[in-house]
N, CA, C and O atoms as CSV, one atom per row, in Angstrom:
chain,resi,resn,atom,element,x,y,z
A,1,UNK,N,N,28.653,133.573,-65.983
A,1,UNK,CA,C,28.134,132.865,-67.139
A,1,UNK,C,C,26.632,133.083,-67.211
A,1,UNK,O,O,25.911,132.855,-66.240
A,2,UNK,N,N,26.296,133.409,-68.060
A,2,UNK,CA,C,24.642,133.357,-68.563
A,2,UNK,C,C,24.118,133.244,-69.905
A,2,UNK,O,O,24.607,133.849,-70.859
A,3,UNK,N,N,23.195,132.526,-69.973
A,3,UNK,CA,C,22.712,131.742,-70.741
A,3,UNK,C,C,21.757,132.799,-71.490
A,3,UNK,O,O,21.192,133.702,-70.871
A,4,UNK,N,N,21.598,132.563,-73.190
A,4,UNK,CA,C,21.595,133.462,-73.618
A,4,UNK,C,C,20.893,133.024,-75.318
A,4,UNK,O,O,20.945,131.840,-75.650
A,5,UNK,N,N,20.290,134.031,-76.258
A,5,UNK,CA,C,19.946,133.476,-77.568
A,5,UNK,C,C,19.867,134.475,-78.066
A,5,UNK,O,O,19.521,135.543,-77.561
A,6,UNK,N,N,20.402,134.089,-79.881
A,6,UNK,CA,C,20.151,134.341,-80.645
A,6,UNK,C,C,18.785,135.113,-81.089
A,6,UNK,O,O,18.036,134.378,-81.732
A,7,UNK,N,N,18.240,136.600,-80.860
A,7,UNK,CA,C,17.281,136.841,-81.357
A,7,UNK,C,C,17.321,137.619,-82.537
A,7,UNK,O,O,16.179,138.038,-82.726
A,8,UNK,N,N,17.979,137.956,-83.296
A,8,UNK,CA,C,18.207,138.472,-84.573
A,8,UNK,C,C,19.679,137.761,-85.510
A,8,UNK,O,O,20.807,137.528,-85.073
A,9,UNK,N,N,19.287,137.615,-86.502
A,9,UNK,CA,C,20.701,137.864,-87.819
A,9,UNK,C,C,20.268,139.033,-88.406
A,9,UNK,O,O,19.104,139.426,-88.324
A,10,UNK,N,N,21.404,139.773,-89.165
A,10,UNK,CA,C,21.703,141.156,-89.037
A,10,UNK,C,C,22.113,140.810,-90.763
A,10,UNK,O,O,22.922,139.890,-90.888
A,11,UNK,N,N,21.779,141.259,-91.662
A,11,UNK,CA,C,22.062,141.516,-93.231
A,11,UNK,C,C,23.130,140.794,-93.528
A,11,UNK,O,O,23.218,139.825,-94.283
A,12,UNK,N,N,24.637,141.784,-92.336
A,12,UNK,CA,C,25.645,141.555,-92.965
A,12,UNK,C,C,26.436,139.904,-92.027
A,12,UNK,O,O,27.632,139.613,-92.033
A,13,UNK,N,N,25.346,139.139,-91.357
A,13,UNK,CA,C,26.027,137.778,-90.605
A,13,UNK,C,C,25.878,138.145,-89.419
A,13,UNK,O,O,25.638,137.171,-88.704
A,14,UNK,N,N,25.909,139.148,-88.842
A,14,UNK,CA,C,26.080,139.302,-87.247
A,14,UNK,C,C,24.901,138.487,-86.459
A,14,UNK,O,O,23.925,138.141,-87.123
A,15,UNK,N,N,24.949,138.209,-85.243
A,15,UNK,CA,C,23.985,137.942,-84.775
A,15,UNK,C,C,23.648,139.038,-83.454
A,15,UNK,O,O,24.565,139.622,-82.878
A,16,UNK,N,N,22.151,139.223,-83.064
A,16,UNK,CA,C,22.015,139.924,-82.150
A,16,UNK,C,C,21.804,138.828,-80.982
A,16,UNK,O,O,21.395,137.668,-81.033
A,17,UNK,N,N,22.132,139.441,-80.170
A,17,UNK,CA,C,22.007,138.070,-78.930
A,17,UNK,C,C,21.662,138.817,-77.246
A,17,UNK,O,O,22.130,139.829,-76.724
A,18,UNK,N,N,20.646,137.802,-76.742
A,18,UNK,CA,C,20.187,138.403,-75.713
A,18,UNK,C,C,19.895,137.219,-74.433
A,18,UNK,O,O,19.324,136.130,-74.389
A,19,UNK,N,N,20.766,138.260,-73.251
A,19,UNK,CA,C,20.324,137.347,-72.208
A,19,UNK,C,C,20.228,137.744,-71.129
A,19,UNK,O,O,21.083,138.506,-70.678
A,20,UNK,N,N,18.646,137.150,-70.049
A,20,UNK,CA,C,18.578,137.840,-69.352
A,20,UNK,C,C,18.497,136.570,-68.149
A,20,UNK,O,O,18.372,135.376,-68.422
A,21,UNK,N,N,18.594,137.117,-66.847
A,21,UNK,CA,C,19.141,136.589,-65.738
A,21,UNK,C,C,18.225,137.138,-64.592
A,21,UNK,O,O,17.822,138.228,-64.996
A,22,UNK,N,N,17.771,136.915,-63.494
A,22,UNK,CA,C,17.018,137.663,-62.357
A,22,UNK,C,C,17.441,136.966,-61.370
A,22,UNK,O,O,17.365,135.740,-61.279
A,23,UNK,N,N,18.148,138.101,-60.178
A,23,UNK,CA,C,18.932,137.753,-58.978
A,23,UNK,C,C,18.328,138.186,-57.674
A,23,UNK,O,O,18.298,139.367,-57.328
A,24,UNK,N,N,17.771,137.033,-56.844
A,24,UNK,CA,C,16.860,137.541,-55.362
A,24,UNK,C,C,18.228,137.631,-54.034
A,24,UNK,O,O,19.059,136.763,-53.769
A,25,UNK,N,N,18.120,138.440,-53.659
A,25,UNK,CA,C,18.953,138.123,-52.513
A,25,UNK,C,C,18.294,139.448,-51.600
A,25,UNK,O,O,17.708,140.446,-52.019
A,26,UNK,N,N,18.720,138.940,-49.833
A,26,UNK,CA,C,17.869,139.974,-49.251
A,26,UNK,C,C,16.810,141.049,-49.762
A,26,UNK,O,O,17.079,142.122,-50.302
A,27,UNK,N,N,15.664,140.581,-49.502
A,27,UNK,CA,C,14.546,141.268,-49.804
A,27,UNK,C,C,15.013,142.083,-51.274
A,27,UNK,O,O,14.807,143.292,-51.165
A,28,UNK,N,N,15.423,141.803,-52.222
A,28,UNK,CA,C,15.970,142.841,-52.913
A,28,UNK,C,C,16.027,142.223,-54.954
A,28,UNK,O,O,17.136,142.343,-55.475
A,29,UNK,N,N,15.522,141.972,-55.353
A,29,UNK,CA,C,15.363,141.239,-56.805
A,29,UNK,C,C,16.166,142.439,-58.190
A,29,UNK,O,O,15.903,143.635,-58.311
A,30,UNK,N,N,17.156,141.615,-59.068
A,30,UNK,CA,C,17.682,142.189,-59.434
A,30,UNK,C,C,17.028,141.574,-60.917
A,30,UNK,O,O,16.409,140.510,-60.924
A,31,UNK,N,N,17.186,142.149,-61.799
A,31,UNK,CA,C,17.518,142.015,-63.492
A,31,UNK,C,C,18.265,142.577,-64.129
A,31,UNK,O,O,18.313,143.785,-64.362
A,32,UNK,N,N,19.085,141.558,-64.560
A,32,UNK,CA,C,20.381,141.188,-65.450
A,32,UNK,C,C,19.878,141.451,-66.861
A,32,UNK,O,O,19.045,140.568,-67.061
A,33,UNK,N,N,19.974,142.286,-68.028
A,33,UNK,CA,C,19.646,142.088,-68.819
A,33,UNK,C,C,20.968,142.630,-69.849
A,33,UNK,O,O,21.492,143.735,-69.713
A,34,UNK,N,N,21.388,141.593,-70.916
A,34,UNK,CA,C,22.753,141.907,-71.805
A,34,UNK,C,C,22.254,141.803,-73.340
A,34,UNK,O,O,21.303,141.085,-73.651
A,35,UNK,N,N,22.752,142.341,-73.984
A,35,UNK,CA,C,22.415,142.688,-75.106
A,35,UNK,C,C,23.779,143.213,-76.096
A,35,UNK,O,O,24.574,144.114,-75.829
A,36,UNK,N,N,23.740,142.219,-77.459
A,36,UNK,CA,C,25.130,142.529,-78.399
A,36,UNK,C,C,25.021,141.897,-79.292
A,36,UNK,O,O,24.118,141.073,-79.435
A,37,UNK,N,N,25.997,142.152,-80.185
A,37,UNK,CA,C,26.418,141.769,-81.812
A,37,UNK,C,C,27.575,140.638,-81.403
A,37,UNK,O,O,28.397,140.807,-80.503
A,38,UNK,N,N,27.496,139.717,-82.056
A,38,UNK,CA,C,28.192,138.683,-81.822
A,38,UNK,C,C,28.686,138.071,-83.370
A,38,UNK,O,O,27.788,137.694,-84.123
A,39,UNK,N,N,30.210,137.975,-83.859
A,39,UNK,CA,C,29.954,137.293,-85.204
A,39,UNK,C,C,29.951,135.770,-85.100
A,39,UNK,O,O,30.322,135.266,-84.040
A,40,UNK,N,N,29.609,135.091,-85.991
A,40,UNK,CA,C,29.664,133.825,-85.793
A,40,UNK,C,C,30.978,132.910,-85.634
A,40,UNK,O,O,30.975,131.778,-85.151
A,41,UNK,N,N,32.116,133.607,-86.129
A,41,UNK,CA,C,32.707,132.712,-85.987
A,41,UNK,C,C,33.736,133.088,-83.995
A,41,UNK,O,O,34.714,132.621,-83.413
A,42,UNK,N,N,33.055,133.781,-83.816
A,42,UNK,CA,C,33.459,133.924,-82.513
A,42,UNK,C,C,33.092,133.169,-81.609
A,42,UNK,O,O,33.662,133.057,-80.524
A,43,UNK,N,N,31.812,132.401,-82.064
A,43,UNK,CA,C,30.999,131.131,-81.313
A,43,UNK,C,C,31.752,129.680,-80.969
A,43,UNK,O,O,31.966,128.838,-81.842
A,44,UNK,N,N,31.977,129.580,-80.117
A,44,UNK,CA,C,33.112,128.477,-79.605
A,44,UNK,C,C,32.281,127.093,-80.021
A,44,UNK,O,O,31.069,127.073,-80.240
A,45,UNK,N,N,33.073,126.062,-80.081
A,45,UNK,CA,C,32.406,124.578,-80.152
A,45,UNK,C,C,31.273,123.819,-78.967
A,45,UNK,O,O,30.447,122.910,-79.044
A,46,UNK,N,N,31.771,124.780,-77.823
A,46,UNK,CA,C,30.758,124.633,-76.730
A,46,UNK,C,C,29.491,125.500,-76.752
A,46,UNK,O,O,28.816,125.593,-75.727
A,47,UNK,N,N,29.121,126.180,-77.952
A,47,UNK,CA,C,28.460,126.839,-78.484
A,47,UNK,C,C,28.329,128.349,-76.989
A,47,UNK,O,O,27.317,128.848,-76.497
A,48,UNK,N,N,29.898,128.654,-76.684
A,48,UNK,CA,C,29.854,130.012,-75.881
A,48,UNK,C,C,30.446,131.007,-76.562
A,48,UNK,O,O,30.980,130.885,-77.665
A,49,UNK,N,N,30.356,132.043,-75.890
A,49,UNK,CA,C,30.765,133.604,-76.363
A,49,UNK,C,C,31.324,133.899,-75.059
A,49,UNK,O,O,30.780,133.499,-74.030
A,50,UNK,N,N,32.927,134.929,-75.060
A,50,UNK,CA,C,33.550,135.130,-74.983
A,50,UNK,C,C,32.547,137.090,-74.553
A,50,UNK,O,O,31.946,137.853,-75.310
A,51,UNK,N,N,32.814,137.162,-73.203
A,51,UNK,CA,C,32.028,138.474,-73.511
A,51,UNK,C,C,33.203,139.770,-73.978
A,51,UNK,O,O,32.847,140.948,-73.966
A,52,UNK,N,N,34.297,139.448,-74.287
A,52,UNK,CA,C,35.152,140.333,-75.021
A,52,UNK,C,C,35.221,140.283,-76.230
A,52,UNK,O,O,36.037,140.962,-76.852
A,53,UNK,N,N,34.047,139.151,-77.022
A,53,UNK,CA,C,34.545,139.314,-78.088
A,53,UNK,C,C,32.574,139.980,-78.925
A,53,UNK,O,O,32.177,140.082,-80.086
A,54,UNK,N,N,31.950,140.241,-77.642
A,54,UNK,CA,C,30.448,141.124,-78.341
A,54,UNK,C,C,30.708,142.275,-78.393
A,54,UNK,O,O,31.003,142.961,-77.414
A,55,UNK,N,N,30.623,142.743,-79.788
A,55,UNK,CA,C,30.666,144.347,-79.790
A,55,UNK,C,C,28.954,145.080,-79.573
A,55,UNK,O,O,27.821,144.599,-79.590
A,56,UNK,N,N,29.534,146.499,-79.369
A,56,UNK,CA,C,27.798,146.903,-79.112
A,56,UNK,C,C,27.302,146.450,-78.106
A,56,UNK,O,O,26.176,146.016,-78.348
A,57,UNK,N,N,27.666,146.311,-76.844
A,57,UNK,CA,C,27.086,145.719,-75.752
A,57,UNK,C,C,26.417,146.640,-74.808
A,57,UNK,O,O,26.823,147.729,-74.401
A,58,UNK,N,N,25.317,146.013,-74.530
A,58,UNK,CA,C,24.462,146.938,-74.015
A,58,UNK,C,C,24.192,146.100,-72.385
A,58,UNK,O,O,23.541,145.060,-72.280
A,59,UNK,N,N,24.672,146.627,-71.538
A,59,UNK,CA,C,24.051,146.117,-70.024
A,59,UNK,C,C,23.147,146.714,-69.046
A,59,UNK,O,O,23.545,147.621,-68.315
A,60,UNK,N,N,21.798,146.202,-68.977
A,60,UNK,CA,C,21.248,146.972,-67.832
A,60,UNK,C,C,20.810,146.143,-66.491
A,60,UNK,O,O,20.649,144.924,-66.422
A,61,UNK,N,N,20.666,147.041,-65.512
A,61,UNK,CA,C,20.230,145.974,-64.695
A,61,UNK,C,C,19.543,146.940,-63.698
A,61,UNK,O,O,19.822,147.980,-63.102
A,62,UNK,N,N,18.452,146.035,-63.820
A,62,UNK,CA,C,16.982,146.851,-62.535
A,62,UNK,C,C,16.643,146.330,-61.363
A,62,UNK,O,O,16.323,145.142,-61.388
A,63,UNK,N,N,16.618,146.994,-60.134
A,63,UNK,CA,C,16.542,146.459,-59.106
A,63,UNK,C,C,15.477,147.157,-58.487
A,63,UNK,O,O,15.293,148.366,-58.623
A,64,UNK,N,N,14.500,146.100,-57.542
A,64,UNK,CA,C,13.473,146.192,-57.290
A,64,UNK,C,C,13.791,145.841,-55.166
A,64,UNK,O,O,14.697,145.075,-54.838
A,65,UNK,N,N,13.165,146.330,-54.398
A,65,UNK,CA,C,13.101,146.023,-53.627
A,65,UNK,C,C,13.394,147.121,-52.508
A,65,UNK,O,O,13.227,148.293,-52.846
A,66,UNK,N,N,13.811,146.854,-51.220
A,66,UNK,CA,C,14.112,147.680,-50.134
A,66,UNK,C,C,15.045,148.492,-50.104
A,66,UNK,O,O,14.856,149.609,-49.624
A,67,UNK,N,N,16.225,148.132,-50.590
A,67,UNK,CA,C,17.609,148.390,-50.946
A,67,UNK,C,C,17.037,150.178,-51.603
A,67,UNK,O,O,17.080,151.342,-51.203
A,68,UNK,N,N,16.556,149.449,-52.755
A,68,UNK,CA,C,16.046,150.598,-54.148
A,68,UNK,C,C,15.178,151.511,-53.476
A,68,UNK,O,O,15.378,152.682,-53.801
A,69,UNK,N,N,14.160,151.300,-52.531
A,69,UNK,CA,C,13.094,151.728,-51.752
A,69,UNK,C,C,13.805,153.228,-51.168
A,69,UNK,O,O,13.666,154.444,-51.299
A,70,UNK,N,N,14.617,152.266,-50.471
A,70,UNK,CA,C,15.347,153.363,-49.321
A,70,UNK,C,C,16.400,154.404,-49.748
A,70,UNK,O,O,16.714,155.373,-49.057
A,71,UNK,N,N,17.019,154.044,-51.211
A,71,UNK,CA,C,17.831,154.745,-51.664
A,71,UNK,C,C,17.093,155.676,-53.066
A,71,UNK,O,O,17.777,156.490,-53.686
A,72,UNK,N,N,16.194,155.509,-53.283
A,72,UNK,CA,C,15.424,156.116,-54.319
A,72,UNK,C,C,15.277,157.522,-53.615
A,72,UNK,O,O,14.625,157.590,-52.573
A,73,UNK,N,N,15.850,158.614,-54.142
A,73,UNK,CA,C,15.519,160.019,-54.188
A,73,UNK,C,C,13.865,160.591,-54.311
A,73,UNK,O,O,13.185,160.322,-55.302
A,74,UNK,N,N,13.493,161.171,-53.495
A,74,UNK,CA,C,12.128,161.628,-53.892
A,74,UNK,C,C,12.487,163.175,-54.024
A,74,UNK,O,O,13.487,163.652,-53.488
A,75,UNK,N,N,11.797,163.742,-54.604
A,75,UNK,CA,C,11.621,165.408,-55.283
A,75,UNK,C,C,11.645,165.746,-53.814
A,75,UNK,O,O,11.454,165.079,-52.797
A,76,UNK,N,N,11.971,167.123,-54.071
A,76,UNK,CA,C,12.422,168.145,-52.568
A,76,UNK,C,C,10.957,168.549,-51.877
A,76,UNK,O,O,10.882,168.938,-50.712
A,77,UNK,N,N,9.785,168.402,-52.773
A,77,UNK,CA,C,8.635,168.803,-51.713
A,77,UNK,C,C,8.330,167.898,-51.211
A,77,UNK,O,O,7.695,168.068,-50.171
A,78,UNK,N,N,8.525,166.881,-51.529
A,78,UNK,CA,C,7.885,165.069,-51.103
A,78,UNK,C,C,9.155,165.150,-49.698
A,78,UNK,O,O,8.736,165.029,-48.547
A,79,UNK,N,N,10.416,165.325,-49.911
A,79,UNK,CA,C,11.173,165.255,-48.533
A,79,UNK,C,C,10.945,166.406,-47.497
A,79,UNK,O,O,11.158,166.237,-46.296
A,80,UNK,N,N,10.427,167.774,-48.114
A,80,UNK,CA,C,10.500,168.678,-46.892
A,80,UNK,C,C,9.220,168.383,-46.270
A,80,UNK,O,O,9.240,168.230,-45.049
A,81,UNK,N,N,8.269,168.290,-46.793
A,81,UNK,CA,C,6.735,167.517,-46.180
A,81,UNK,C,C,6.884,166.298,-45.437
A,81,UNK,O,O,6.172,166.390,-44.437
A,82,UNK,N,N,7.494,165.182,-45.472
A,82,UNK,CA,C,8.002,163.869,-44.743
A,82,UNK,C,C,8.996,164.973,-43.308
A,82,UNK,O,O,8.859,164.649,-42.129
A,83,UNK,N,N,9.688,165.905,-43.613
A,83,UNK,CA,C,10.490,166.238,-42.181
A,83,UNK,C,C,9.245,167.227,-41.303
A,83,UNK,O,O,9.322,167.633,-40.144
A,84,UNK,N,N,8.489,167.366,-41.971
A,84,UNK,CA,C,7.144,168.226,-41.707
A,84,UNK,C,C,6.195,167.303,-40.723
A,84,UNK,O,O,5.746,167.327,-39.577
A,85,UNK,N,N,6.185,166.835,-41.390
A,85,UNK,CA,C,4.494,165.760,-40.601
A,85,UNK,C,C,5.068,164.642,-39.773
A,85,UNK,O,O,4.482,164.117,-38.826
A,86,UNK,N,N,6.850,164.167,-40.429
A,86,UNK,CA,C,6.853,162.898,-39.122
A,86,UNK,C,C,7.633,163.332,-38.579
A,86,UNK,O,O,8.665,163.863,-38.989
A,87,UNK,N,N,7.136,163.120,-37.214
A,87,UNK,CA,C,7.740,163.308,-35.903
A,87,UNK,C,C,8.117,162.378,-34.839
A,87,UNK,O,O,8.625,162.800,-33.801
């Protein structure tokens, strides 16, 4: 579940809707960020959305930390120079 708003109406009723979320766990910080078209009458009385019923959904999510550090690829001269100099 995540909590979420309305940042656009769209000509034809749609709404654009956006919500973002940030997750710490071991040294490691994540962002949740969702993004979609939602029609209105898909909006429940508990004023939720149904994430099967956003079309156009866009999910990203960026992670920052050690995890990302250690698994981040560096270019092939940056690694043959690191097997070069550390010993």
């Amino acid at each position: 579940t995540l909590g979420g708003e309305v940042v656009d109406v769209l000509p034809n009723g749609m709404l654009v809707i956006q919500a973002v979320r940030q997750v710490s766990f071991n040294q490691q910080t994540q962002l949740i960020r969702l993004r979609g078209l939602v029609r209105p009458d898909d909006i429940s009385a508990q004023n939720q959305v149904l994430s099967t019923t956003i079309t156009d959904l866009e999910l990203e999510v960026v992670g920052k930390g050690i995890i990302n550090d250690y698994t981040y690829r560096q270019n092939p001269l940056v690694r043959f120079l690191e097997k070069i100099l550390i010993f």
